[in-house]
N, C-alpha and C positions, 0 to 999 in steps of 0.2 A: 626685527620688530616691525610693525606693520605701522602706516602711518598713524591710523584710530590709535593705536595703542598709546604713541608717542604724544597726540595730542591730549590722549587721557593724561598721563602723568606731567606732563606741561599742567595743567589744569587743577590736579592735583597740589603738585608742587608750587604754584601759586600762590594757592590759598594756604596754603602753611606758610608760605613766606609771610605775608600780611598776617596771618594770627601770630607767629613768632617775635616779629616786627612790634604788632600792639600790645603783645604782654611785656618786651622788653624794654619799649620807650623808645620814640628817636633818637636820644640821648644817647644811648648805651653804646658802650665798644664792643665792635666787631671784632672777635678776636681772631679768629681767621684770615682776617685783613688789617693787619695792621696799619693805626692811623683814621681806620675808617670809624665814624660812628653809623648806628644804623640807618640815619637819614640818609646819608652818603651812598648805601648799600641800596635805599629805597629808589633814591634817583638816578644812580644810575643803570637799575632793573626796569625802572618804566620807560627812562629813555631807550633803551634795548628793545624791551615791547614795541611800543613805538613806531620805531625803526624798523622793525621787520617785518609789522602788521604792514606798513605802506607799501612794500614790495609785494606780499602776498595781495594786498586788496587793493591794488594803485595798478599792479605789473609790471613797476620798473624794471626796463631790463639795461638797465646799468648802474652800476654803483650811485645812489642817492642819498647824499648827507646825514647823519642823525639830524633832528631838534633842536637837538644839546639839552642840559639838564632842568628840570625845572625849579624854581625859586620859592618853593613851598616847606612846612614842618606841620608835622604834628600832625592831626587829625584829617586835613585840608590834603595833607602831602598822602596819607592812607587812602584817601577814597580814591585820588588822583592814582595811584598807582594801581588798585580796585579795578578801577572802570580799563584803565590802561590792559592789564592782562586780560579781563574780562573782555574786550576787542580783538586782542591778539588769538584767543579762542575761539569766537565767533568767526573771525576770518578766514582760519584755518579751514574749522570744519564745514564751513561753506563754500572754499573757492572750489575751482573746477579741478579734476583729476589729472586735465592738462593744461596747468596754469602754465604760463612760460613769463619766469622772471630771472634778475639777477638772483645768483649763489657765491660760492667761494669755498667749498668744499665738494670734491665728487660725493654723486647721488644720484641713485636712478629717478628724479625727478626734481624739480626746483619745489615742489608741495611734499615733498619726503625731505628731502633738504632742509626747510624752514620746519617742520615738524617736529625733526629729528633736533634740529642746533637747540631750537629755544625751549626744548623738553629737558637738554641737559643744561643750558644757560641757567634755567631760573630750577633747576636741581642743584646744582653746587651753589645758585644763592641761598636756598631755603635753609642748607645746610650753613651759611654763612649766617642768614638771622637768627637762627638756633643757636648758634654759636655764645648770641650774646646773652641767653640764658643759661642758672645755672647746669642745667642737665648734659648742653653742648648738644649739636648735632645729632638727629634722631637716626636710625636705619635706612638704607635707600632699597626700595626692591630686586633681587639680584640680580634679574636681568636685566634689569634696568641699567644697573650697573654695570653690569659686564657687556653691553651695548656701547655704555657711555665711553669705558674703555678703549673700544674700536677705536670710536670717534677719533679721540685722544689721541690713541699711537696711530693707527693707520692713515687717520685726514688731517688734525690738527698738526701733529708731526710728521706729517709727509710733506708737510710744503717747503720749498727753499729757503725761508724763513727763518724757521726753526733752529734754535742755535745749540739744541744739545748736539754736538760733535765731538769728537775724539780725534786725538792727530794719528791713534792708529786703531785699526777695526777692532772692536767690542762687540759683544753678546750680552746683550741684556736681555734675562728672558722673566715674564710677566704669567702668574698662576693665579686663578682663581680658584679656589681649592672647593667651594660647593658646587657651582655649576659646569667644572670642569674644562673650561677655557686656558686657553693658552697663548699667549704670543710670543715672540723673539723678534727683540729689535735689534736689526743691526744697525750697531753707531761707527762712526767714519769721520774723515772729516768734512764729508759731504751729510745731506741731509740725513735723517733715520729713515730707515727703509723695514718697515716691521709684517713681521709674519704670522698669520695664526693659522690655527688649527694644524700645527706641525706634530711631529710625535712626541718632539723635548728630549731627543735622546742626542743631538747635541751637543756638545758641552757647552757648557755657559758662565763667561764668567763672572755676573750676578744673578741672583734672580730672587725676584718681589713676589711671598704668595702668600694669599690667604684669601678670604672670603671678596667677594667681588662687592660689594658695598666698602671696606677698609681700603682696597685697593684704588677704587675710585676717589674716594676722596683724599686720600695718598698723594694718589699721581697728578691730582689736580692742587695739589699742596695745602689741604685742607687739614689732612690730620700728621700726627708726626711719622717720620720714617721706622719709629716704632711701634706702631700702630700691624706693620704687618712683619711677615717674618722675613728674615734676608740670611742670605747665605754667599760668599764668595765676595768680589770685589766691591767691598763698604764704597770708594771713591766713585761709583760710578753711580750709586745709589744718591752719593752726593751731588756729583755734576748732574742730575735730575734735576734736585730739590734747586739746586743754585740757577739753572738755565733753563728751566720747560716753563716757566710764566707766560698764562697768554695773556696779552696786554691788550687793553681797546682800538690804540693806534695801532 
Protein backbone atom coordinates (compact mmCIF):
# COMPACT_ATOMS: atom_id res chain seq x y z
CA UNK A 1 0.00 0.00 0.00
CA UNK A 2 1.46 3.16 -0.85
CA UNK A 3 1.98 5.84 1.60
CA UNK A 4 -1.30 8.28 0.27
CA UNK A 5 -3.20 5.26 0.72
CA UNK A 6 -2.15 4.68 4.42
CA UNK A 7 -2.62 8.15 5.40
CA UNK A 8 -6.17 8.10 3.72
CA UNK A 9 -7.31 5.45 6.04
CA UNK A 10 -5.43 6.86 9.12
CA UNK A 11 -7.83 9.79 8.30
CA UNK A 12 -10.44 7.85 7.81
CA UNK A 13 -10.23 5.77 10.66
CA UNK A 14 -9.99 8.80 12.82
CA UNK A 15 -12.99 10.21 12.20
CA UNK A 16 -14.94 7.19 12.94
CA UNK A 17 -13.16 6.78 15.96
CA UNK A 18 -14.46 10.17 17.35
CA UNK A 19 -18.06 9.67 15.85
CA UNK A 20 -18.06 6.16 17.64
CA UNK A 21 -16.52 7.67 20.66
CA UNK A 22 -19.50 10.70 20.68
CA UNK A 23 -22.57 8.47 20.10
CA UNK A 24 -21.22 6.01 22.84
CA UNK A 25 -20.26 8.43 25.60
CA UNK A 26 -17.09 8.64 27.56
CA UNK A 27 -18.71 6.62 29.73
CA UNK A 28 -19.21 3.53 28.08
CA UNK A 29 -17.10 0.14 28.14
CA UNK A 30 -14.78 -0.77 25.74
CA UNK A 31 -15.46 -4.05 25.39
CA UNK A 32 -12.61 -4.98 23.31
CA UNK A 33 -10.42 -3.75 26.17
CA UNK A 34 -11.40 -4.72 28.94
CA UNK A 35 -11.41 -2.27 32.06
CA UNK A 36 -11.21 0.41 29.48
CA UNK A 37 -13.90 2.97 29.25
CA UNK A 38 -14.01 5.07 26.25
CA UNK A 39 -12.28 8.04 27.76
CA UNK A 40 -9.40 5.74 28.55
CA UNK A 41 -9.58 4.52 24.68
CA UNK A 42 -9.70 8.36 23.76
CA UNK A 43 -6.48 9.27 25.78
CA UNK A 44 -4.73 7.25 25.10
CA UNK A 45 -5.20 7.49 21.05
CA UNK A 46 -4.41 11.26 21.23
CA UNK A 47 -1.48 10.60 23.17
CA UNK A 48 -0.28 8.08 20.40
CA UNK A 49 -1.09 10.89 17.73
CA UNK A 50 0.78 13.11 19.60
CA UNK A 51 3.63 11.22 19.76
CA UNK A 52 4.19 10.46 16.45
CA UNK A 53 3.15 13.70 14.88
CA UNK A 54 6.54 15.07 16.92
CA UNK A 55 8.73 12.80 15.24
CA UNK A 56 7.32 13.27 11.82
CA UNK A 57 7.15 17.19 12.20
CA UNK A 58 10.01 17.80 14.98
CA UNK A 59 12.42 14.86 13.13
CA UNK A 60 13.56 13.17 16.06
CA UNK A 61 15.78 10.98 15.40
CA UNK A 62 15.87 9.14 18.54
CA UNK A 63 13.35 7.77 20.67
CA UNK A 64 11.45 10.83 22.29
CA UNK A 65 9.11 10.37 25.28
CA UNK A 66 5.15 10.56 24.85
CA UNK A 67 3.22 13.46 26.69
CA UNK A 68 1.64 11.16 28.75
CA UNK A 69 -2.25 11.25 28.88
CA UNK A 70 -4.33 14.07 29.02
CA UNK A 71 -6.57 15.13 32.07
CA UNK A 72 -9.64 15.80 30.07
CA UNK A 73 -13.77 14.08 29.65
CA UNK A 74 -16.32 14.60 27.63
CA UNK A 75 -16.66 17.10 25.00
CA UNK A 76 -13.37 18.98 25.96
CA UNK A 77 -11.51 15.51 25.72
CA UNK A 78 -13.46 14.99 21.86
CA UNK A 79 -12.17 18.13 20.36
CA UNK A 80 -8.82 17.53 22.12
CA UNK A 81 -8.46 14.28 20.42
CA UNK A 82 -10.18 16.10 17.05
CA UNK A 83 -7.44 18.59 16.65
CA UNK A 84 -4.90 15.89 17.82
CA UNK A 85 -5.43 13.49 14.75
CA UNK A 86 -6.40 16.27 12.61
CA UNK A 87 -2.25 17.29 13.15
CA UNK A 88 -1.20 13.79 12.93
CA UNK A 89 -2.61 14.07 9.16
CA UNK A 90 -1.62 17.28 8.35
CA UNK A 91 1.87 16.29 9.21
CA UNK A 92 1.96 13.28 7.44
CA UNK A 93 0.81 14.67 4.31
CA UNK A 94 3.19 17.42 4.33
CA UNK A 95 6.48 16.30 5.42
CA UNK A 96 9.11 15.55 2.93
CA UNK A 97 9.49 12.14 0.99
CA UNK A 98 12.87 12.00 2.72
CA UNK A 99 12.09 12.85 6.29
CA UNK A 100 14.65 11.03 8.29
CA UNK A 101 13.46 10.29 11.79
CA UNK A 102 13.21 7.65 14.58
CA UNK A 103 11.05 4.32 13.75
CA UNK A 104 11.01 0.74 15.32
CA UNK A 105 9.74 -1.19 12.65
CA UNK A 106 11.55 -2.03 9.29
CA UNK A 107 10.25 0.32 6.31
CA UNK A 108 11.41 1.38 3.26
CA UNK A 109 11.18 4.78 4.78
CA UNK A 110 10.61 6.49 8.27
CA UNK A 111 7.34 8.65 6.31
CA UNK A 112 6.05 4.92 5.17
CA UNK A 113 6.83 3.84 8.68
CA UNK A 114 4.72 6.49 10.52
CA UNK A 115 2.00 6.31 7.78
CA UNK A 116 1.71 2.81 7.75
CA UNK A 117 1.85 2.25 12.05
CA UNK A 118 -0.64 4.95 12.87
CA UNK A 119 -3.08 3.95 9.81
CA UNK A 120 -3.37 0.62 11.71
CA UNK A 121 -2.96 2.07 15.46
CA UNK A 122 -5.97 4.10 15.21
CA UNK A 123 -7.74 1.17 12.75
CA UNK A 124 -7.87 -1.26 15.60
CA UNK A 125 -8.89 1.72 17.89
CA UNK A 126 -11.91 2.72 15.81
CA UNK A 127 -12.69 -0.71 15.95
CA UNK A 128 -12.27 -0.67 19.70
CA UNK A 129 -14.75 2.61 20.09
CA UNK A 130 -17.22 0.64 17.87
CA UNK A 131 -17.03 -1.85 20.14
CA UNK A 132 -18.73 0.03 22.77
CA UNK A 133 -21.89 0.39 20.54
CA UNK A 134 -24.45 -1.78 20.19
CA UNK A 135 -23.69 -2.98 16.55
CA UNK A 136 -19.75 -3.80 17.68
CA UNK A 137 -16.97 -3.23 15.25
CA UNK A 138 -17.93 -2.21 11.70
CA UNK A 139 -15.76 -3.81 8.57
CA UNK A 140 -12.22 -2.91 7.81
CA UNK A 141 -11.21 -2.52 3.96
CA UNK A 142 -9.63 -5.78 2.96
CA UNK A 143 -6.61 -4.63 2.03
CA UNK A 144 -6.31 -2.77 4.37
CA UNK A 145 -6.58 -5.45 6.37
CA UNK A 146 -4.49 -7.95 5.00
CA UNK A 147 -1.69 -5.15 4.97
CA UNK A 148 -2.33 -4.72 8.66
CA UNK A 149 -1.73 -8.41 8.89
CA UNK A 150 1.86 -8.07 7.67
CA UNK A 151 2.49 -5.54 9.95
CA UNK A 152 1.37 -7.82 12.63
CA UNK A 153 3.34 -11.16 11.89
CA UNK A 154 6.14 -10.00 9.80
CA UNK A 155 7.37 -6.38 12.07
CA UNK A 156 5.35 -6.41 15.00
CA UNK A 157 6.21 -10.26 15.67
CA UNK A 158 9.46 -10.17 14.31
CA UNK A 159 11.10 -8.34 16.95
CA UNK A 160 13.00 -10.22 20.01
CA UNK A 161 10.32 -9.05 22.02
CA UNK A 162 7.62 -10.97 20.98
CA UNK A 163 6.79 -13.72 23.27
CA UNK A 164 4.58 -15.93 21.26
CA UNK A 165 7.18 -19.04 21.48
CA UNK A 166 7.06 -22.61 21.33
CA UNK A 167 9.68 -24.89 23.13
CA UNK A 168 9.43 -26.89 19.86
CA UNK A 169 8.99 -25.63 16.09
CA UNK A 170 5.32 -24.92 15.07
CA UNK A 171 3.51 -23.83 11.78
CA UNK A 172 1.12 -21.49 12.22
CA UNK A 173 -0.20 -20.74 8.94
CA UNK A 174 -2.59 -17.36 8.51
CA UNK A 175 -5.36 -17.22 5.11
CA UNK A 176 -7.23 -14.72 4.05
CA UNK A 177 -9.53 -16.29 2.14
CA UNK A 178 -10.99 -13.02 -0.23
CA UNK A 179 -7.88 -11.41 -1.12
CA UNK A 180 -5.97 -14.38 -1.27
CA UNK A 181 -2.91 -13.75 1.15
CA UNK A 182 -1.03 -16.16 2.95
CA UNK A 183 1.35 -16.44 5.69
CA UNK A 184 3.28 -19.22 7.78
CA UNK A 185 4.61 -18.43 10.90
CA UNK A 186 7.22 -20.31 12.16
CA UNK A 187 7.01 -20.50 16.05
CA UNK A 188 10.26 -21.68 18.05
CA UNK A 189 11.43 -20.82 20.97
CA UNK A 190 13.12 -18.06 19.48
CA UNK A 191 11.19 -15.14 17.94
CA UNK A 192 8.43 -15.90 15.05
CA UNK A 193 9.87 -15.80 11.86
CA UNK A 194 6.72 -15.46 9.41
CA UNK A 195 6.47 -16.12 5.70
CA UNK A 196 4.02 -14.87 3.07
CA UNK A 197 3.30 -15.33 -0.27
CA UNK A 198 4.30 -19.17 0.03
CA UNK A 199 2.24 -21.80 -1.75
CA UNK A 200 0.73 -23.32 1.69
CA UNK A 201 1.42 -26.62 0.65
CA UNK A 202 3.32 -27.22 3.78
CA UNK A 203 1.86 -28.76 6.42
CA UNK A 204 0.75 -26.86 9.09
CA UNK A 205 -0.13 -27.42 12.21
CA UNK A 206 -2.80 -24.66 12.70
CA UNK A 207 -4.13 -22.40 10.59
CA UNK A 208 -6.46 -19.16 10.97
CA UNK A 209 -8.56 -18.33 7.72
CA UNK A 210 -11.11 -16.25 6.58
CA UNK A 211 -11.61 -12.94 5.36
CA UNK A 212 -8.79 -10.56 5.91
CA UNK A 213 -10.99 -7.83 8.05
CA UNK A 214 -12.08 -11.11 10.70
CA UNK A 215 -8.50 -11.96 10.61
CA UNK A 216 -7.16 -8.75 11.46
CA UNK A 217 -9.06 -8.07 14.28
CA UNK A 218 -8.60 -11.66 15.38
CA UNK A 219 -4.96 -11.54 15.54
CA UNK A 220 -4.99 -8.25 17.02
CA UNK A 221 -7.43 -9.84 19.87
CA UNK A 222 -10.26 -7.82 18.92
CA UNK A 223 -12.79 -10.39 17.88
CA UNK A 224 -13.08 -13.96 19.25
CA UNK A 225 -11.06 -16.89 18.04
CA UNK A 226 -14.31 -17.85 16.51
CA UNK A 227 -14.74 -15.32 14.57
CA UNK A 228 -12.55 -17.08 11.99
CA UNK A 229 -12.20 -20.61 11.06
CA UNK A 230 -9.35 -22.94 12.54
CA UNK A 231 -8.31 -26.18 11.69
CA UNK A 232 -5.65 -28.32 13.33
CA UNK A 233 -3.64 -27.37 16.67
CA UNK A 234 -6.64 -25.34 18.74
CA UNK A 235 -3.46 -24.77 21.51
CA UNK A 236 -1.54 -22.89 19.38
CA UNK A 237 -4.34 -20.80 18.22
CA UNK A 238 -4.55 -20.27 21.90
CA UNK A 239 -0.90 -19.43 22.79
CA UNK A 240 -1.80 -16.34 20.28
CA UNK A 241 -4.74 -15.22 21.99
CA UNK A 242 -2.68 -15.65 25.57
CA UNK A 243 0.86 -14.11 24.28
CA UNK A 244 0.73 -11.66 21.12
CA UNK A 245 -0.56 -8.45 23.17
CA UNK A 246 1.14 -5.47 22.15
CA UNK A 247 1.42 -3.37 24.97
CA UNK A 248 2.51 0.61 25.08
CA UNK A 249 5.61 -0.12 27.19
Amino acid sequence: MSIDTHIDALDTAGKALLTAAAAAGTDAEVVTCPGWRVRDLLRHTTMVHRWATAFVAEGHTSYHPDGGEPDLDGDALLAYVREGHERLVVALRTAPADLECWTFLPAPSPLAFWARRQAHETTVHRADAESALPAGPGPVDPALAADGVDELLRAMHGRDKSRVRTERPALLRVRATDTGDLWDVHLSPEAPRTERDTDGTRPADCELSGPADRLYLTLWNRLPLDAVRMSGDAGLARLWRENSAITWS
